[in-house]
N, C-alpha and C positions, 0 to 999 in steps of 0.2 A: 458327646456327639451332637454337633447341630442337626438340627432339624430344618430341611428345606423347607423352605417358603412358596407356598403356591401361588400362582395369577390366577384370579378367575377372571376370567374373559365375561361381561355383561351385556350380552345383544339387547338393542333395543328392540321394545315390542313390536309388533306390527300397528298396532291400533297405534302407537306414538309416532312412528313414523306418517302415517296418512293423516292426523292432526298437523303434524308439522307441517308438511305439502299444505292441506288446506289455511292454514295461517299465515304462509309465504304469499300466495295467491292472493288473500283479500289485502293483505298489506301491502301488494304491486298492484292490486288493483285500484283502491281507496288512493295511493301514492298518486296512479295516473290520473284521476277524479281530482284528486284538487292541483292536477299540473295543469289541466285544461279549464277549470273552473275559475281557479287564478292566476289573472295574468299576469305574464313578467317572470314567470319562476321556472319557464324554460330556459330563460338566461343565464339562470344559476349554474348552466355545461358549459355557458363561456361560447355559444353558437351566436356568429356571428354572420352576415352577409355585404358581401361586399361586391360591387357592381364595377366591374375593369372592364369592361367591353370596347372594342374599340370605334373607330366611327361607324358607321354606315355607308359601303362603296357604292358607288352605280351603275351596274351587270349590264343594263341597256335600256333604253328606250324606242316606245312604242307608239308608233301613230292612231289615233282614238279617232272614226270616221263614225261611231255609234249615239245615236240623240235618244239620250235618258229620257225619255217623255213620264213616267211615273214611280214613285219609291212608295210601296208599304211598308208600316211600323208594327210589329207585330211583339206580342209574349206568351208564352207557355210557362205551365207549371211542370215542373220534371222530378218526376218521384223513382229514382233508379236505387232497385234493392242489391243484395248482392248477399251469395249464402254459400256453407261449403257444406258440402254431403258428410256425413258424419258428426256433425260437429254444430251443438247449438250457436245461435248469434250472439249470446252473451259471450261468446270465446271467440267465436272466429266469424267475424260478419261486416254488413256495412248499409245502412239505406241512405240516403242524400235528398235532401228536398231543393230544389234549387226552381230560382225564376229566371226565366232567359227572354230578356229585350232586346228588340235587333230588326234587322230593316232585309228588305230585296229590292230590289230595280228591275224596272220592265223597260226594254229599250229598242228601237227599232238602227238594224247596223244601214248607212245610208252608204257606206262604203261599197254596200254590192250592189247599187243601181248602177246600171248602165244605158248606154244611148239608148239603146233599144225598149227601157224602160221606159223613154221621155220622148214626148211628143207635145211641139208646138206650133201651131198657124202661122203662114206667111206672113199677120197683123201682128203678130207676137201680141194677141188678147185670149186666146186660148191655150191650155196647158192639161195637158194629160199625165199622170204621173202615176208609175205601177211599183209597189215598195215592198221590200219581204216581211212577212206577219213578224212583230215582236215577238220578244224573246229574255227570257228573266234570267237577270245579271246572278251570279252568287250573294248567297246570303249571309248576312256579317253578326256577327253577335255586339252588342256595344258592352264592355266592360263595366263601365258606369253604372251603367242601369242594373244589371245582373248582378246578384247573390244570393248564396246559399242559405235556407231559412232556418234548416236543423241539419243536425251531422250525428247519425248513430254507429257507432262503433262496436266492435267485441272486444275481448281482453287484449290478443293478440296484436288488433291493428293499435290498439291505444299503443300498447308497448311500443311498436315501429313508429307512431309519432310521436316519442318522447325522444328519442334519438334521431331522428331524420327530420327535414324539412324539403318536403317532397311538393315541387311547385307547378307539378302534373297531374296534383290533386283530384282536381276538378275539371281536368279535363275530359272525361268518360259524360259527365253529364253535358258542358258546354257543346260536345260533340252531337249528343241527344239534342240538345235544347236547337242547335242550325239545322239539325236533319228536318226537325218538327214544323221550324217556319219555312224552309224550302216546299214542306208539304203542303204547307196550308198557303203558303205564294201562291204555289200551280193551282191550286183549289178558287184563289179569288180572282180577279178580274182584272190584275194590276195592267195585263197583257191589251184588254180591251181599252182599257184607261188610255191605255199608253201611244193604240195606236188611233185612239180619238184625238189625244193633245197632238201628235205630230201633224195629223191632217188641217188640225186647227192651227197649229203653227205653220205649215207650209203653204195656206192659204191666205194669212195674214203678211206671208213675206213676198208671198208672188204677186198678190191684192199693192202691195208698195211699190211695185215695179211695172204695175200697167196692167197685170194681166187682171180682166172681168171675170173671168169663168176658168176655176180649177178645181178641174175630177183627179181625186185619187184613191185608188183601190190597192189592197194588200194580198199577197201570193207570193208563192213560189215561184 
């Protein structure tokens, strides 16, 4: 008579399985560390980028009646954290240090004087002129100038930037970094600047054309 043969079925432990998990982790972890540490070894997925865009049409044009009388140069430090509830940063997080350079314009629009704003002598040697208070252009970030100082990540985002090339990155702080100089525009004096140089300008253009004596005042 044979005698059957039995299977024993051999579960793995528990405590081998939670080793296993935790040695999968630091090996995708240490993985991500030297894919960001050295460079070029992102290339090794064969990601490539290529720029087909096509020209740039022209939507329309606009008549500019506004005299830029002053631009500030401004930078901020921008320290934007980011965190998720449950969940330390070493897994799942992100802080960004970034510097943002970049400029505003203070400009008086001369497109809304009207007759009634200007007033001159029968000698044409006096000139009365009423202008509307400046007013701060938007503010632009320069590219150039601006970069990010450190880049902290958790497990998870590394992972996402091993396989993606996400070039919205930095946009959450560039966003930060324009809010911060629009703040600190309205805070300086670009405005006063702006409507000293015009008056200084439209006295030195009216001073070439004869007139002796020009008042100008700024309102609504």
């Amino acid at each position: 008579m044979t005698t059957p043969i039995r299977r024993v079925s051999r579960r793995t432990p528990g405590w081998a399985k939670a080793v296993s998990a935790v040695v999968l982790v630091l090996v995708v972890f240490f993985a991500g560390i030297r894919l960001s540490v050295l460079p070029g070894l992102k290339d090794l997925f064969g990601t490539r980028t290529h720029d087909r865009s096509g020209p740039a049409l022209l939507q329309s044009i606009q008549d500019i009646s506004r005299y830029d009388a002053a631009s500030g140069n401004f930078q901020v430090v921008v320290d934007l954290e980011k965190d998720t509830k449950f969940l330390p940063d070493a897994i799942r997080g992100s802080r960004t240090l970034y510097v943002g350079a970049g400029s505003a314009d203070a400009y008086v629009d001369l497109g809304k004087v009207d007759k009634n704003d200007v007033t001159v002598n029968d000698a044409r040697t006096s000139a009365t002129l009423r202008l509307p208070h400046a007013q701060l252009g938007k503010a632009t970030l320069d590219a150039d100038r601006s970069y990010a100082v450190s880049k902290q990540r958790g497990l998870l985002d590394r992972l996402g930037d091993l396989f993606s090339d996400n070039p919205n990155s930095e946009q959450a702080v560039q966003k930060l970094a324009v809010r911060h100089i629009t703040e600190a525009a309205k805070e300086s004096e670009l405005t006063r600047r702006a409507e000293s140089n015009t008056t200084t300008m439209l006295k030195g253009l009216l001073g070439s054309l004869g007139f002796k004596e020009v008042e100008v005042s700024y309102g609504t």
